[in-house]
C-alpha positions in Angstrom: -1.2 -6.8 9.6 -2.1 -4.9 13.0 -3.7 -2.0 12.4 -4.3 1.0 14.9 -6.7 3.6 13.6 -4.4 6.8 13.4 -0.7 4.9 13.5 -0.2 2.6 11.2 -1.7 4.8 8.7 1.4 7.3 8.6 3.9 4.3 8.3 6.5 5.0 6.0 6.1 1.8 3.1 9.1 3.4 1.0 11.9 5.2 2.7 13.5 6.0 -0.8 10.2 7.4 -1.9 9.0 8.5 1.3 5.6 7.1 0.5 3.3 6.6 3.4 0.6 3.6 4.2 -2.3 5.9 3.8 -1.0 7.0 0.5 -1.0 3.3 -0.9 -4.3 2.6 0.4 -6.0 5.8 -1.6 -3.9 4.7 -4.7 -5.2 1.0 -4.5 -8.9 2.7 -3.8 -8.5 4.2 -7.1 -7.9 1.0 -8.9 -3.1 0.6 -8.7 -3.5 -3.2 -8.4 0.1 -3.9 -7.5 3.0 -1.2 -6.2 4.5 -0.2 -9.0 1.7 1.0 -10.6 1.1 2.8 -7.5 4.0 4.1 -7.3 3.9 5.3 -10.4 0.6 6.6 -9.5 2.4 9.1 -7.0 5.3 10.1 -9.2 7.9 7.8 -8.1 9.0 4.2 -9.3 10.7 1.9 -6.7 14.2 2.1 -5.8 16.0 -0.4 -3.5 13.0 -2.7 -3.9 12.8 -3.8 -0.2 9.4 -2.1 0.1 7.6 -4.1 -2.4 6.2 -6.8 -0.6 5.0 -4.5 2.0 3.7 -2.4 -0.1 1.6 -5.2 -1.7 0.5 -6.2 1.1 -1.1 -3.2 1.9 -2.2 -2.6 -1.7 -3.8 -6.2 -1.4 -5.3 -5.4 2.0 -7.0 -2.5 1.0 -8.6 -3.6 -2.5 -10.1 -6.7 -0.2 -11.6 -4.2 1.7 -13.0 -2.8 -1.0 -14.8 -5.9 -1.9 -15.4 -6.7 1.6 -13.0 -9.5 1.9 -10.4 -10.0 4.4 -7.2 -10.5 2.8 -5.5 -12.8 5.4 -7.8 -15.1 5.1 -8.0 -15.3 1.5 
């Protein structure tokens, strides 16, 4: 994943839930370790489903940073 500091932190994960990158990255911060738990974190639970693997890719992304890992080439 590309990331550009300032964009690709308002991406929109979940157009049913309207849930934005940043918002997964603070709930993976706080210890969600896959998206529905994050979701559930922000009120929501998934709908369609096509956000999921996005969304735990960016979950995934952001706990490696945490542990200062890069998750691609994990």
């Amino acid at each position: 994943m590309v990331r550009i500091i300032g964009y690709t932190d308002l991406m929109i994960v979940c157009v049913c839930n309207a849930i934005r990158e940043d918002e997964l990255r603070a709930v993976a911060r706080q210890g969600a370790p896959c998206p529905r738990t994050a979701y559930r974190s922000l009120g929501c639970q998934p709908q369609c489903g096509t956000c999921l693997p996005c969304a735990r890719e960016v979950i995934d992304d952001e706990r490696a940073r945490m542990i200062g890992v890069d998750a691609r080439a994990a």
